[in-house]
N, C-alpha and C positions, 0 to 999 in steps of 0.2 A: 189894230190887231195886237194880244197879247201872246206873246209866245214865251213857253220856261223849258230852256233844255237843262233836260233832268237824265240821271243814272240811277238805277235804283240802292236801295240802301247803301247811301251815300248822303253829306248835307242836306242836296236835296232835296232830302225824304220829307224834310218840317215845311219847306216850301210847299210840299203836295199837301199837307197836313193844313196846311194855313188856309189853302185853296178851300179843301174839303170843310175846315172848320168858316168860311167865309161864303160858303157856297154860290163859288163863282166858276167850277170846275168846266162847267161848257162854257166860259168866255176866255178860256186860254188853250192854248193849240200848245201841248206837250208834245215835246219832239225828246225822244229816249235816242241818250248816244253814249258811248264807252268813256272811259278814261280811267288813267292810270293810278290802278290801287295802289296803298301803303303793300300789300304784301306779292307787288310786281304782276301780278296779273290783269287785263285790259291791256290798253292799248290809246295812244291819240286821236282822237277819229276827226276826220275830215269835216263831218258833218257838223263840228260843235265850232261854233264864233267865238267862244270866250279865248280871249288871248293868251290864257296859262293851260288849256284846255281844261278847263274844270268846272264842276257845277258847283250852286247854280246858275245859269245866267236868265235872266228876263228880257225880253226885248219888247217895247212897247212902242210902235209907228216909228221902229228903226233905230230907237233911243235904245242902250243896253245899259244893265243897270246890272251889277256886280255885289258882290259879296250879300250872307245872308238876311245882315242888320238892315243894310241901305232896301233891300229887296223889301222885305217886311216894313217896314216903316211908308216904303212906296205901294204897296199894295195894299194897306188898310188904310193911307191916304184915299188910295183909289176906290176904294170900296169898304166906306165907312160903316164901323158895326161897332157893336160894345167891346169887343176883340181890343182895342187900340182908344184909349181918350181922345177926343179933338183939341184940338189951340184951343189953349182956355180955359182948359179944364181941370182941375186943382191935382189930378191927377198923370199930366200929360210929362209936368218934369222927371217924376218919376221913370215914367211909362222909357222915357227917351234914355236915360241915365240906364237903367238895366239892359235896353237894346246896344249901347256903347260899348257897358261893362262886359259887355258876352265876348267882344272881339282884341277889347283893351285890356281885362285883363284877366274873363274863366278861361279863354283857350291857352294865351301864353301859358299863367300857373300850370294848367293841364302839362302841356307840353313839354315845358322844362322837370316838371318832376318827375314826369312819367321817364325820362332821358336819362333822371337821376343829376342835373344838372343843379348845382349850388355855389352862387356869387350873391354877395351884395349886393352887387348891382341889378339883378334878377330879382330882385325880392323890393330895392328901392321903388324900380320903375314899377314892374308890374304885380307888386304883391306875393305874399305866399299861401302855402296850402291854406295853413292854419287863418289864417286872412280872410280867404275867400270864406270859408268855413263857418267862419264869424262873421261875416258878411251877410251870408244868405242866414244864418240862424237867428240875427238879428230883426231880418227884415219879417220872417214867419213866423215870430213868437209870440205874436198877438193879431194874426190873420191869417186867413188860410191860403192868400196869392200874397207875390209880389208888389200887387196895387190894391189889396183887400178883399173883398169877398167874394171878386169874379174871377174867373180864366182867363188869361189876356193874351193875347201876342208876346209878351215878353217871355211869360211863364214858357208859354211855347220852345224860344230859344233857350234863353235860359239853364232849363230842366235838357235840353238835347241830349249834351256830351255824355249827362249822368245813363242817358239809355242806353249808350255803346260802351260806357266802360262804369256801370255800377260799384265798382271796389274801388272810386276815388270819389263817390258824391260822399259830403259829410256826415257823420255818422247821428247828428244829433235827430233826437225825435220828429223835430216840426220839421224839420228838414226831408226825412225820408216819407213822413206823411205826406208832402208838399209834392216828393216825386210821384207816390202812391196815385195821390190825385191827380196829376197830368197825364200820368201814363193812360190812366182810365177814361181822359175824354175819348168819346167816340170818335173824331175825328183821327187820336190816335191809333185806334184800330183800326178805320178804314186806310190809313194810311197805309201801313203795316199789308194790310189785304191787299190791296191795289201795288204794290212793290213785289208782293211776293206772286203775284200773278204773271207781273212781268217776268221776273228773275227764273220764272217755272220753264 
């Protein structure tokens, strides 16, 4: 039994998105429970197992399985689609290396500069704006994904943050093309629908 306890528009949300785009949505028991927004509204709820109280969490025959990279990686393991390369695939280093990069080092940047935070050492370890910047505008400037010419699970993460806070994704063209197109998969709309039905 899969179970994802999910909040709506929250991380979450790409979880449900990954679902919808893997079309495996009736083989997971979503279980909708609160927790405590950045702008102090929610609450801790009883009902959620994750040990920080936070989404998302996965549980699968009692195994939980944490943060959004490890999640995704585990669930297009589990249910293999073009979404995700398999072992093997000349495309799978890749594939791994941007699911990484999302937790090591787009959120950190995000976070520290959004805080307005500036050390050396925040820039050694995890990179700067400008970094990231040229990072991702290197990787789209001769394909329209992260791994070439499909939609991946990584583009998925990836592209996230840029949805909730658009005035920090890179300004450069292949770059906002690159969001242009993620945003438009259909599973990001039903996602989108499905969240705001709940939230209703």
């Amino acid at each position: 039994m899969l179970t994802l306890y999910h909040a709506p528009f929250t991380r979450s949300t790409g979880i449900i998105q990954l679902l919808m785009a893997l079309d495996v949505m009736d083989k997971v028991d979503i279980r909708i429970v609160d927790i405590v927004k950045q702008d102090g509204s929610g609450a801790p709820d009883p009902a959620n197992p994750h040990p920080e109280g936070k989404v998302p969490l996965l549980v699968h025959n009692g195994i939980a399985i944490r943060e959004r990279a490890a999640i995704i990686q585990y669930l297009t393991e589990l249910f293999p689609s073009p979404l995700a390369p398999a072992a093997g695939n000349a495309s799978r280093g890749a594939y791994l290396s941007w699911l990484a990069y999302y937790g090591a080092v787009l959120e950190p940047v995000m976070v520290t500069t959004l805080l307005g935070l500036d050390h050396p050492g925040l820039h050694s370890n995890f990179r700067s704006a400008q970094e990231l910047g040229d990072a991702l505008t290197a990787a789209l400037t001769n394909q329209p994904y992260l791994l070439g010419d499909n939609f991946s699970a990584a583009d998925l993460l990836v592209s996230s943050p840029f949805q909730w806070m658009p005035s920090f994704a890179p300004q450069a063209q292949v770059v906002q093309d690159w969001l242009a197109r993620c945003q438009a998969q259909p599973s990001a709309h039903q996602s989108a629908a499905y969240d705001a039905k709940l939230a209703a």
